[in-house]
C-alpha positions in Angstrom: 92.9 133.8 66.5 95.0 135.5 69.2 96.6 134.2 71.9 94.2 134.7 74.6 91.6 133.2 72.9 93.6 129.8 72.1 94.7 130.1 76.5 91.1 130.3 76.7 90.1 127.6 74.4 92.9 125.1 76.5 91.6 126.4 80.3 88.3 125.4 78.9 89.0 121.7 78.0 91.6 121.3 80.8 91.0 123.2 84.0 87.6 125.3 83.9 85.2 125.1 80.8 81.8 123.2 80.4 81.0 125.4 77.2 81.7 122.0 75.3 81.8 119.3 76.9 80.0 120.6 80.2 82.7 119.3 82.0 86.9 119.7 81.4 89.6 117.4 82.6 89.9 118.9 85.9 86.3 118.3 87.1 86.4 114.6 86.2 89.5 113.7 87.4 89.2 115.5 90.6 86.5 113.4 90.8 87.5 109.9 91.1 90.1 108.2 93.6 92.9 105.8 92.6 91.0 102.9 92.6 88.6 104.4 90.0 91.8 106.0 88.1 93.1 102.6 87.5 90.4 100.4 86.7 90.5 99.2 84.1 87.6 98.2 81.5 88.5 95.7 78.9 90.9 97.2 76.6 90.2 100.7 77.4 92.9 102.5 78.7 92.8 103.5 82.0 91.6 107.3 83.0 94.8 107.3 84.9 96.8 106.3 81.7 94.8 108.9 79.8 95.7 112.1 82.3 99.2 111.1 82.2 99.1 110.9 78.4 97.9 114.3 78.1 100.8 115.3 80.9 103.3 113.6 78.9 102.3 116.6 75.7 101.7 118.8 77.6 105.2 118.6 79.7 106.9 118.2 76.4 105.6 121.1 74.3 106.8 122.9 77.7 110.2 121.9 77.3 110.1 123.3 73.8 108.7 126.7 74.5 111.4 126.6 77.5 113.8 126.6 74.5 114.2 123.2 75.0 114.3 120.4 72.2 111.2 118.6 70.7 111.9 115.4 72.8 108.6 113.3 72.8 107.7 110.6 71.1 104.4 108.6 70.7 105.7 105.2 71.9 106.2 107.0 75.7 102.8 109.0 75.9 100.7 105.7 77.8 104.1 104.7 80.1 102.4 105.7 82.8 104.2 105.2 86.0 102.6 102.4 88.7 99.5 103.9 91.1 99.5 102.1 93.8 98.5 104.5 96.5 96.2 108.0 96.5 99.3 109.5 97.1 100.7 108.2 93.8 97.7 109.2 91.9 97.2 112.8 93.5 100.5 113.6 92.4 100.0 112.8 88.9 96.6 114.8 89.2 98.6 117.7 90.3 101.1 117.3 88.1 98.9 116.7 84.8 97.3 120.6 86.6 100.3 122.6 86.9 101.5 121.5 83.8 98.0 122.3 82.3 97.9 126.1 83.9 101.5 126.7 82.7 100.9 125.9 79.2 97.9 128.5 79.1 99.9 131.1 80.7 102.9 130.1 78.0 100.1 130.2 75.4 98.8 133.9 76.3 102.5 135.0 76.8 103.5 133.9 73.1 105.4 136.8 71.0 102.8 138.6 68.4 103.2 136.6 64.9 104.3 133.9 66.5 101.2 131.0 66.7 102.1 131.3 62.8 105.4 130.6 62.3 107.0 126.5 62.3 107.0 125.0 65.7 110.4 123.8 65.9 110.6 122.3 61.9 107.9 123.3 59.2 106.9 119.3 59.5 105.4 119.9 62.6 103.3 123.0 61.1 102.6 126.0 62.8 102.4 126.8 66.5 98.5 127.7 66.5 97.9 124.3 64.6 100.0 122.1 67.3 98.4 124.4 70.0 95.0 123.4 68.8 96.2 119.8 68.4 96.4 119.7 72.1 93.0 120.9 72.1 91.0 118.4 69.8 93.3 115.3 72.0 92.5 116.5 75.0 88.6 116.7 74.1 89.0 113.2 72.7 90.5 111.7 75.6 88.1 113.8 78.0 85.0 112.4 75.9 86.9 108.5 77.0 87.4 109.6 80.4 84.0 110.4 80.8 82.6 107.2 79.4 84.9 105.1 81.7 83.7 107.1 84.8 79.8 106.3 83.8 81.1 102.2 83.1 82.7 102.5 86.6 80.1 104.0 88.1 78.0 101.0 86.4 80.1 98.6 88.2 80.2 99.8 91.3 
């Protein structure tokens, strides 16, 4: 697989596809206000929770291919700052988006031979596979997100 076609495969899931899922992150939450964002269901996690956990990776694996160190870790990914306002939840939707665009653009603009080399220690495996790691989470969590919207909906 080259690199456009793993850029492609990520602006699909996050910002434009509905090949899949016939819908992406974008479309669903761009689609619910703060209220809806935070409700909560049970134990679910919240689809506010879920955007910024898919932020927190993406913003991470940014850092690294900024020449920055592998700093996450998977006991920060749900501490998702208070929403308390539109406002609060808009910018984490516009966050979670830029964030989201500039990982496909760093994605296309990888060096040649590079998706199969270690990303950052031969633990981690290769580029491609933690590329496509982002991929299959962000389809999972978009499958939850979409559930939760149909349960609020429910509700409402």
């Amino acid at each position: 697989m080259n690199n456009l076609a793993i850029a492609n495969r990520l602006r699909e899931v996050l910002l434009d596809g509905h090949w899949i899922a016939n819908t992406n992150f974008k479309e669903q939450i761009l689609s619910v206000n703060w209220e809806q964002a935070t409700q909560k269901i049970g134990n679910l996690n919240a689809i506010a929770a879920l955007t910024f956990h898919i932020n927190y990776y993406l913003k991470g694996l940014l850092h690294v291919f900024d020449g920055g160190k592998l700093e996450i870790s998977d006991k920060y990914s749900f501490d998702v700052p208070q929403i308390q306002s539109e406002m609060d939840w808009k910018t984490l939707v516009n966050s979670f988006l830029n964030n989201s665009e500039k990982f496909a653009n760093q994605v296309e603009q990888l060096p040649d031979g590079l998706l199969d080399q270690p990303f950052v220690d031969e633990k981690y495996g290769s580029y491609l596979r933690n590329i496509e790691g982002v991929i299959e989470h962000s389809y999972y969590h978009l499958g939850q997100i979409s559930l939760i919207k149909k349960m609020i909906s429910n509700f409402a």
